[in-house]
N, C-alpha and C positions, 0 to 999 in steps of 0.2 A: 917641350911643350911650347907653341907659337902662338900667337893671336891671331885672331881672324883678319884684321885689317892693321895696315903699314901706310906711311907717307911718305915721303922722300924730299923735302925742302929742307931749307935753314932753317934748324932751333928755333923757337920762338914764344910769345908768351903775349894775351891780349884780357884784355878786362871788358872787353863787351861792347864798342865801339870807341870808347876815349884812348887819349893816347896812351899807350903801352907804359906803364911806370915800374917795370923789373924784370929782371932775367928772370925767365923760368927756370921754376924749379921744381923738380920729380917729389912725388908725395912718399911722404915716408909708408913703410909697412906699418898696418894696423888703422891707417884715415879710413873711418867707415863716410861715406859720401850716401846721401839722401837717407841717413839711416838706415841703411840697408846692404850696402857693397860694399865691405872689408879688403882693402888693397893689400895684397901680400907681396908683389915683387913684380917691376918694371920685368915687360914680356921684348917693347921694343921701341928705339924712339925713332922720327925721322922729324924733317924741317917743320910741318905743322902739326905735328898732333906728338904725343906718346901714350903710349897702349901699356897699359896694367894686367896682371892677371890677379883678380877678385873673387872673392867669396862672394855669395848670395845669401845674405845672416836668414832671409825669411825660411828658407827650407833648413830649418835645426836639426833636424833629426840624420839627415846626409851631409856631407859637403860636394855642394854646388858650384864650380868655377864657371865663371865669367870672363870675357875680356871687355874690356874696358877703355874706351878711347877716347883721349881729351883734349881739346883744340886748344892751341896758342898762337902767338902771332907778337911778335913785336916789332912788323911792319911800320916805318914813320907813317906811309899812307896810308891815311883811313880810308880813302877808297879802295884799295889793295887788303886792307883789313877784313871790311865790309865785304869784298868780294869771293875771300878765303871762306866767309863764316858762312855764305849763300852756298858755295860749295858743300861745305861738310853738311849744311841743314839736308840740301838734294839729295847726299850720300845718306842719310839716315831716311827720309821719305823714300827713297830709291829701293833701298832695300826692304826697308816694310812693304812694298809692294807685292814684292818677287815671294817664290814657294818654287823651290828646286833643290836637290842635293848636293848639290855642287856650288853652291850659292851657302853663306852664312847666315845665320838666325840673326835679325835682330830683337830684342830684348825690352830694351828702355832707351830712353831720350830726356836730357835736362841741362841747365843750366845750373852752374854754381859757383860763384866767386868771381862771377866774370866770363868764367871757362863755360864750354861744351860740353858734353859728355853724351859720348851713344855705348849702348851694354850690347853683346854682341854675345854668338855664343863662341867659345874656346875650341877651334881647331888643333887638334891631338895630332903634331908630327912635324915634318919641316917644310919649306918650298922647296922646289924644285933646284933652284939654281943652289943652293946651301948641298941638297944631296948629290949632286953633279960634282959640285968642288970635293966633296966631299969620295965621293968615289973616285975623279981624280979619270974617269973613262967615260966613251960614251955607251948610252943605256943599249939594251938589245933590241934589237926591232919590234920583237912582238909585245914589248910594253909601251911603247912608245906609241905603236899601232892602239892599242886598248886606249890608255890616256889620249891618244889624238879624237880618238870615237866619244871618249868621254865628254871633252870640251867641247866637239862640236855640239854634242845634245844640249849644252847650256847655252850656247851660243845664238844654238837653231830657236830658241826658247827665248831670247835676249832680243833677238831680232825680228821674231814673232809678237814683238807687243802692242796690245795696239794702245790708244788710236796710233801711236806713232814709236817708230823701230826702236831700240839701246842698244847704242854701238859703246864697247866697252873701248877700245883706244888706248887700251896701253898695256895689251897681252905680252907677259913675257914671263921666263923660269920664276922669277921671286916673286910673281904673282898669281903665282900655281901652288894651292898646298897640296903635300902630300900626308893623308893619313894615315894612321897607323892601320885602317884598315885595307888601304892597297885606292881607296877612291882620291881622286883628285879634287880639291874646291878652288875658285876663283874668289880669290879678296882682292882689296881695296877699290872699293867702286868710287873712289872720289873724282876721278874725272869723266868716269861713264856718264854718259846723259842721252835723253833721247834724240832723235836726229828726224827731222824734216824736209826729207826730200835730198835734193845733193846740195843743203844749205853748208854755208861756210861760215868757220866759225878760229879763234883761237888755235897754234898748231900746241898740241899737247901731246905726250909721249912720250919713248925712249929710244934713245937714240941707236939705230941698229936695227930696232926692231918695226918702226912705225914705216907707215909704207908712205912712199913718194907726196904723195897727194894730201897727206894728213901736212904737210908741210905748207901744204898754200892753205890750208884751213879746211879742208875737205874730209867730212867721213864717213863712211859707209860702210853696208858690212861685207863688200871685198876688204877693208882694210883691217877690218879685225881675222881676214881670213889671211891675208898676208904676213901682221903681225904673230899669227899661230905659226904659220909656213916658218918663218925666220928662228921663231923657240921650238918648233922640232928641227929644225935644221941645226940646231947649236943644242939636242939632244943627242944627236943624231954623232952627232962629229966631234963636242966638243968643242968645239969652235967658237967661241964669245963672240959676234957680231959688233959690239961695242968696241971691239978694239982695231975691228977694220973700217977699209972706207967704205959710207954708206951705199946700198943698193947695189952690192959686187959678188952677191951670192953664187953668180953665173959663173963667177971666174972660180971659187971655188967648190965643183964639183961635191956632190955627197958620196961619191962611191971612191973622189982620188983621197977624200980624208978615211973614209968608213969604207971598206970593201965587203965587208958582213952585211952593210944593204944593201936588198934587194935593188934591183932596175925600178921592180913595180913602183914601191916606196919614196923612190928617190922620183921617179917621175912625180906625180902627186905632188910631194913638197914641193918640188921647182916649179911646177903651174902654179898654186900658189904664193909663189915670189915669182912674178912678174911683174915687170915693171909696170908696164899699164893695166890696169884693173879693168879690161874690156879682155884682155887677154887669161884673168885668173876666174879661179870656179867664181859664177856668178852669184850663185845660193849656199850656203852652208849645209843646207839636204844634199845639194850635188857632189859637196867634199867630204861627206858624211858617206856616201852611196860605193865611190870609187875608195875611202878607207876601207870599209867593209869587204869591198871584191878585193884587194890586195890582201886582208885578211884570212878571206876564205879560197885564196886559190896558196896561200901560204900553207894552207891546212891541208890543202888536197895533196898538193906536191908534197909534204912533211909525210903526208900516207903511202907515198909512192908511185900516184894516178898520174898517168902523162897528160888525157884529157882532163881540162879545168873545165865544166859547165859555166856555162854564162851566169851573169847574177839575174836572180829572180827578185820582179819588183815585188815586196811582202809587204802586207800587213797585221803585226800581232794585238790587238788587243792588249791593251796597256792596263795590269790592276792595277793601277795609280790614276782613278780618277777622280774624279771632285767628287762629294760628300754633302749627302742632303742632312738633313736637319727638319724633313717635316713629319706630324706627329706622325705613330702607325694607324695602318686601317688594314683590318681582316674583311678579304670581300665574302659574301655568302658563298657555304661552302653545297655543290652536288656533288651527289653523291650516285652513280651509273654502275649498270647491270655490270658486274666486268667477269660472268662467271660462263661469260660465250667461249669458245676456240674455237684459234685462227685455223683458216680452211689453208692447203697446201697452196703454196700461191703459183705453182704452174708447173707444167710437166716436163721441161727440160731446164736446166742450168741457161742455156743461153739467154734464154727467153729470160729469165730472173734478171739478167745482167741487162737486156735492153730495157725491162721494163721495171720500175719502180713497183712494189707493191702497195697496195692498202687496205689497212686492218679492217679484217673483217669484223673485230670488235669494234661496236656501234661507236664509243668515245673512248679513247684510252685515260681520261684524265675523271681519275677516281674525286681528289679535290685539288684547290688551287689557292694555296693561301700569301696574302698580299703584305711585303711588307714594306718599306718605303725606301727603297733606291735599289741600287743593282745585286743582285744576288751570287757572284761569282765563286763563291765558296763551295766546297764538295760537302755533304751531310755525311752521319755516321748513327748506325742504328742502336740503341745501347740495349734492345731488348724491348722496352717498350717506348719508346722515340726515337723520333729523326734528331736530332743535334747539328744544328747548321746554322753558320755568320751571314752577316749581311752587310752591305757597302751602308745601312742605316745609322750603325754605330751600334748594332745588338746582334747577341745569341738570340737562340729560338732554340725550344724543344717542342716537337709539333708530334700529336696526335696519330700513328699511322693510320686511325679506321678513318676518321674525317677531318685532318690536317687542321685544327683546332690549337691554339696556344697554351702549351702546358705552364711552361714559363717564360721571362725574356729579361736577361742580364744585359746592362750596358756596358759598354767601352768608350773609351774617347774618340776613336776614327772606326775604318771601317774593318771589314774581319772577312778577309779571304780563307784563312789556316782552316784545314777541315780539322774539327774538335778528335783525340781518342778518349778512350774510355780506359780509366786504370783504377778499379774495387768503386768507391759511390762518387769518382769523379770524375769529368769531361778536361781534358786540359788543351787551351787550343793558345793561337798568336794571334796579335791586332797590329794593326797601322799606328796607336798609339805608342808601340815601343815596348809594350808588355807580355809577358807570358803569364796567360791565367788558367788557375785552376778553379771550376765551379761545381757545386753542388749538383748531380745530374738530376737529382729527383726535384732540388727548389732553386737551382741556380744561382745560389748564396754561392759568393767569391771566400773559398775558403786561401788563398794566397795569389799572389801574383810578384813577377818578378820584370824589372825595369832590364833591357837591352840598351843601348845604344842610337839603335835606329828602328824602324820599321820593323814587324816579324808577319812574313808571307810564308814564308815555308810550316809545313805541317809538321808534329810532332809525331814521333814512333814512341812508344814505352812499350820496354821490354824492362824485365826483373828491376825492377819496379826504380828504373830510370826513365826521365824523358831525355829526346836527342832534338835538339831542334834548333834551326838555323834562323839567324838577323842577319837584316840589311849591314848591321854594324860589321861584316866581317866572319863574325864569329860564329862556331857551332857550340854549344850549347847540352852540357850533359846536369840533369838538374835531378835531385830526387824527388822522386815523384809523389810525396807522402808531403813533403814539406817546402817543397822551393826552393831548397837551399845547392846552391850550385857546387857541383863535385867538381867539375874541371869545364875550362871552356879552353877553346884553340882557333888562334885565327887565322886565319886564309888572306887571298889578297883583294878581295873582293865580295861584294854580297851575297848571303847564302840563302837564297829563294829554294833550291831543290828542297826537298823532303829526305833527310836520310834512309837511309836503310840496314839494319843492324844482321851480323852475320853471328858467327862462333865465338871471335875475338873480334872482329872487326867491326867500327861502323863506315857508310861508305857515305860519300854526300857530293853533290857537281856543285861550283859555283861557276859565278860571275866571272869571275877570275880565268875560264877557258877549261879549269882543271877539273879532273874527279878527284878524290881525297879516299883515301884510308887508314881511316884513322887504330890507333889501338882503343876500344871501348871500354878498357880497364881505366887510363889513367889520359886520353886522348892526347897520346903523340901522334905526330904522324908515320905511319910504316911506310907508305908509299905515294906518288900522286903521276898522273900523267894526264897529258893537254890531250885535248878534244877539240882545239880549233876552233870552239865559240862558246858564248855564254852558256851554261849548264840549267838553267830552267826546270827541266824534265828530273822524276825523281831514278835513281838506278833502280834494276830491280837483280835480286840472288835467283840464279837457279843451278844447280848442282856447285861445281868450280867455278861459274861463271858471274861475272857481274857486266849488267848491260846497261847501256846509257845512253841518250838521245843528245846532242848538241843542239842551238840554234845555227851553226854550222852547216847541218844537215848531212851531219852523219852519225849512223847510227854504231856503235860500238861495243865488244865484249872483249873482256880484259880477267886475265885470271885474277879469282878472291886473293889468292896469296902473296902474290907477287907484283902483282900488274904488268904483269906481262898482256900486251894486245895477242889474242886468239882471232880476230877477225873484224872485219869492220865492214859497212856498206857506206856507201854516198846515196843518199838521199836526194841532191840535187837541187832541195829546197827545205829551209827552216823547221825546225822539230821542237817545237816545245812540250809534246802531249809525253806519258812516259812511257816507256815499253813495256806490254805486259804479255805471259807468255803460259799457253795450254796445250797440251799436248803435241809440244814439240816446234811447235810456231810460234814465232814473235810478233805482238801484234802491235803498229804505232801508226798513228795519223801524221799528216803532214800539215804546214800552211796552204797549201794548193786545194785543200779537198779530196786527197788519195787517204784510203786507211790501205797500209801493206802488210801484207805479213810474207817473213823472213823465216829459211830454217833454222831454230835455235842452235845447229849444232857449227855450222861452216857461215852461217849470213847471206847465204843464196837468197836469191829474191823468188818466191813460190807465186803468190797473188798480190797485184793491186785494184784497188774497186774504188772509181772517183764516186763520193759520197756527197760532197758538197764543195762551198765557194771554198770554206777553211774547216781543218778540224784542229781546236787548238787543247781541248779536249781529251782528258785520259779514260782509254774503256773500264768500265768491266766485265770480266771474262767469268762466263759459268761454264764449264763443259764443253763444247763446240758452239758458244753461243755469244758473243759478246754485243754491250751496249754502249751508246757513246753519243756525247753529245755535239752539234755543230755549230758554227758562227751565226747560220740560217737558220736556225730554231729549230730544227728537227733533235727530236731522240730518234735512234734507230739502234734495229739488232741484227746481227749478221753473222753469217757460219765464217768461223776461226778456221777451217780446215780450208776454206773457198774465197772468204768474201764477199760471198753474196749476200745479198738484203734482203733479211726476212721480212721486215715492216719497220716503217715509219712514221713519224707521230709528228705535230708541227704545234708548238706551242706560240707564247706571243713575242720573245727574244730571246736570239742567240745565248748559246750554250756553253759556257765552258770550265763548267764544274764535273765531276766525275758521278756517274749514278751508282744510289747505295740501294740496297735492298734488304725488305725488313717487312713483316708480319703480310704477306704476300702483294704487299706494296713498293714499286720502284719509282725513287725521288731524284730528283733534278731540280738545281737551281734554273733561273736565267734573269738575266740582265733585264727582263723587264721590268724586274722587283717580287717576281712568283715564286714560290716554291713548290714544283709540280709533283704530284702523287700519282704514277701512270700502274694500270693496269696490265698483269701479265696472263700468260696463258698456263694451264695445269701444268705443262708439259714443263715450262722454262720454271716456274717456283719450284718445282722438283728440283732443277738444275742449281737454281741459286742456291736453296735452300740445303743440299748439298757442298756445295762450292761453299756459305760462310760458316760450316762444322768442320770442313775440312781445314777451314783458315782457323779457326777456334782449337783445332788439336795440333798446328803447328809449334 
């Protein structure tokens, strides 16, 4: 266990601007400090600060660790004193600023005895350079690749600030943690500061790793981009940078230390370590763009494909965004004839494919109910309600005849996880870290359980367990009656997919690149194998087969038993929607706007029908008939055997929750804050209505 933040000077000790009157000294175990924070054991010290790791007495009923960091200084100069203490205050405002994952919480802030003190939250695992020495080898490429993709996101985010950039300035192994669930965070922000143009300033750093310029007092964020370049290069190889002479990276080659990497890889890094910073990526999005294509033609080649596609520029919709807080408001709900049918929309197939059709029902939109911020979340019918979260920080059970508020349970953040249904409860996941179970008739929280991070992924309950994945890592086997966790098993990365539960097995994609199969009995893992990019998309079972979508963009089936790969397609471009599959085709969208479908049994490619800008979006499939939403605001439905478009609906924002269907009403969220209730035709409620008895006798 590590602390979130380290400093690296001479020992020291200070009382609050006069002169220093004693050697610091480390607080015994058991000083509780503002009444509150129970020091249990020095986590780490360096020149101006040492870091505790604390209990937090207010929360009694758990134990809550903290880390704990507290400034000294026994500087004779007070202005040297004075200047350390402006430092660490920056470090504590700095951080209250920030909201990133890879970034540490801060907590609290005080003074006492003289001393500082900021409460930080406790990073669970080690740095980089501790696990380095520790293996004693250099890491494999394809983690290195992921952790370099990672840092850049905080980075791109660091230097995205306004009014004015944070260049952090002193990226290196011991400033990278590692978690124990596979994510990487960046501490010690004590010399990060914001930067003003190509203002000069102090050279601060580490020696090895700070790039040319930062030497005359210069910093920018090629120079955190350098700094990075120099800590994969010395992951890369092994190679301590520290103990050669500075700015010689040229001379030694990555591929004459490391032949395991790639050309791609190694290129990359060395434009990054150039000496003049006119010469290395300009933007952290650009070194971000070309890790990704070295990633994904890692993947193609790992498949066997001689042609690599180009990289396509993408953009997914991020459910990570900001969170309103204003009260709700239900707009007045109409309610329209919806009991017309659609007339054939034209006499040949082709003609369907050039021309878009429109409903010949007069409005498809039975009601529209409002709730306060973005609705990303998929619903779920329990018989007599829709059940569905909202980015507002509530459940909803809505009305199927006039979309009407049954009830509305809060959470603390927002709630993507489509709720299921297991005897008189709904149990779904929030952005606050919990897994709840609510009363589905009055939405009374009959338990809830605390993860680690985030929960996006949706829960499966099956004999009367839920399966369900956190950003912490971890997949999640909980019983469903009472909350209490049978077994959990973690991964190396965050588990957004949705599992899927087989005979013995449950099966789940993460973060981490991997699929997972787990044993459902006692959650080991039986087997797992790479798919080339984040896992997003949930698998889905059909006969022996388990299929899975990467953001990689490629689509995959892999035997339940074994994991053995039976067949794979390249997509070409990013897949987060998930694969779902009727009579014998697989159907999945793309980020481009193509829905394709594939033969389930070899991966041949049968149809694609561009749809829209994106579909990020999972269908549902009744009989030959599936629906889906897009980034463009359309619901649409289309034949599964063709891809043609039978009709489309355009509501007021993009789409990208999955449509449920329920008392002859099909609902969809969207990102304008609505929860749409669309109107079907005889023909298709037959089909669904069909299609959820057949999913009720599985």
């Amino acid at each position: 266990m590590k602390a979130a933040m380290r400093s690296a000077e001479p020992a020291a000790a200070h009382d609050g601007g006069s002169a220093p009157r004693r050697a610091h000294r480390t607080l015994p175990p058991g000083t509780v400090l503002e009444n509150r924070y129970e020091v249990q054991r020095v986590a780490g010290r360096g020149g101006m600060s040492t870091v505790y790791v604390a209990r937090d007495l207010r929360f009694s009923q758990v134990e809550r660790l903290c880390a704990v960091k507290e400034m000294f200084d026994i500087d004779p100069d007070q202005r040297v004193r004075a200047l350390r203490l402006v430092n660490f205050e920056r470090e504590s405002a700095l951080l209250a600023t920030l909201s990133h994952p890879a970034i540490p919480k801060i907590y609290d802030y005080f003074p006492h005895n003289g001393l500082i003190y900021l409460v930080l939250e406790l990073i669970d695992g080690q740095d980089l350079e501790r696990v380095l020495n520790n293996l004693n080898s250099p890491f494999p490429e394809e983690q290195i690749i992921r952790w370099a993709i990672e840092i850049s996101d905080v980075l791109e985010m660091l230097h995205a600030q306004k009014p004015d950039p944070i260049i952090f300035r002193d990226l290196k192994p011991s400033n990278i943690m590692l978690r124990a669930s596979g994510q990487v965070v960046l501490v010690d922000f004590g010399i990060a500061r914001t930067i003003q143009g190509r203002q000069r300033g102090t050279m601060i750093g580490t020696e090895g790793y700070a790039p040319p310029e930062q030497y005359r007092g210069i910093a920018d964020a090629r120079g955190d981009i350098y700094a990075l370049g120099a800590t994969l290069h010395h992951l890369a190889t092994n190679s301590d940078p520290r103990l050669e002479t500075p700015f010689t990276f040229h001379e030694r080659p990555i591929r004459s230390l490391n032949p395991d990497i790639s050309d791609d890889l190694s290129a990359v890094i060395m434009k990054m370590l150039s000496y003049s910073p006119a010469d290395r990526y300009q933007a952290v999005s650009d070194l971000r763009a070309d890790l990704e294509d070295v990633q994904r033609r890692a993947t193609f080649l790992a498949y066997g494909l001689r042609e690599v596609p180009p990289p396509a520029a993408l953009l997914v919709p991020d459910p990570a965004l900001s969170l309103a807080s204003e009260p709700l408001t239900i707009t007045p709900v109409e309610v329209v004839d919806s009991s017309a049918e659609r007339k054939p929309a034209g006499k040949k197939r082709a003609a369907r494919r050039k021309r878009v059709e429109t409903d010949t029902i007069t409005d498809r939109v039975v009601w529209a109910t409002q709730t306060s911020d973005e609705v990303r979340g998929s619903a779920v019918f329990d018989g007599q309600s829709f059940i569905i979260g909202s980015y507002d920080h509530a459940v909803y059970a809505l009305s199927p005849v006039d979309g009407s508020v049954r009830w509305r349970t809060r959470t603390s953040r927002g709630v993507v996880s489509r709720p299921s249904i297991f005897h008189h409860l709904a149990i779904f996941g929030s952005e606050d870290h919990n897994i709840y179970a609510v009363d589905r008739h009055s939405g009374d929280v009959q338990w809830s359980l605390r993860t680690g991070m985030p929960v996006r992924s949706s829960p499966t309950v099956t004999h009367e367990r839920v399966f369900i994945g956190s950003d912490d890592g971890q997949l999640y086997c909980v019983d469903a009656a009472s909350g209490v966790v049978i077994w959990k098993q973690r991964t190396w990365g965050p588990v957004r997919s949705s599992p899927v539960v087989g005979e013995a097995h449950v099966y789940v994609g993460c973060d981490d690149t991997y699929l997972y199969a787990l044993d459902a009995e006692r959650g080991k893992v039986q087997w797992r194998v790479p798919c080339g990019g984040p896992i997003h998309s949930a698998p889905t079972l059909t006969g022996s087969l388990v299929i899975v979508a990467s953001r990689s963009g490629i689509v995959a089936a892999f035997d339940a038993r074994s994991g053995d790969r039976a067949w794979q397609h390249p997509m070409n471009v990013s897949v987060v929607s998930s694969p779902k599959v009727t009579n014998g085709i697989v159907t999945v969208g793309t980020v481009d706007g193509q829905m394709v479908g594939l033969n389930v049994a070899n991966g041949q490619h049968c149809w694609s029908s561009r749809v829209a800008n994106q579909v990020t979006a999972t269908s549902l499939v009744a009989g030959d008939t599936g629906y889906v939403g897009t980034v463009d605001g359309d619901c649409l439905a289309f034949t599964v055997s063709t891809g043609d478009i039978v009709w489309r609906h355009h509501v007021g924002g993009g789409i990208v929750s999955t449509p449920a269907f329920g008392a002859g009403v099909l609902v969809v969220g969207s990102i304008d804050g609505r929860v749409y209730g669309l109107a079907t035709g005889r023909r298709e409620q037959e089909q669904l209505e069909l299609a959820q008895t057949n999913a009720k006798g599985m």
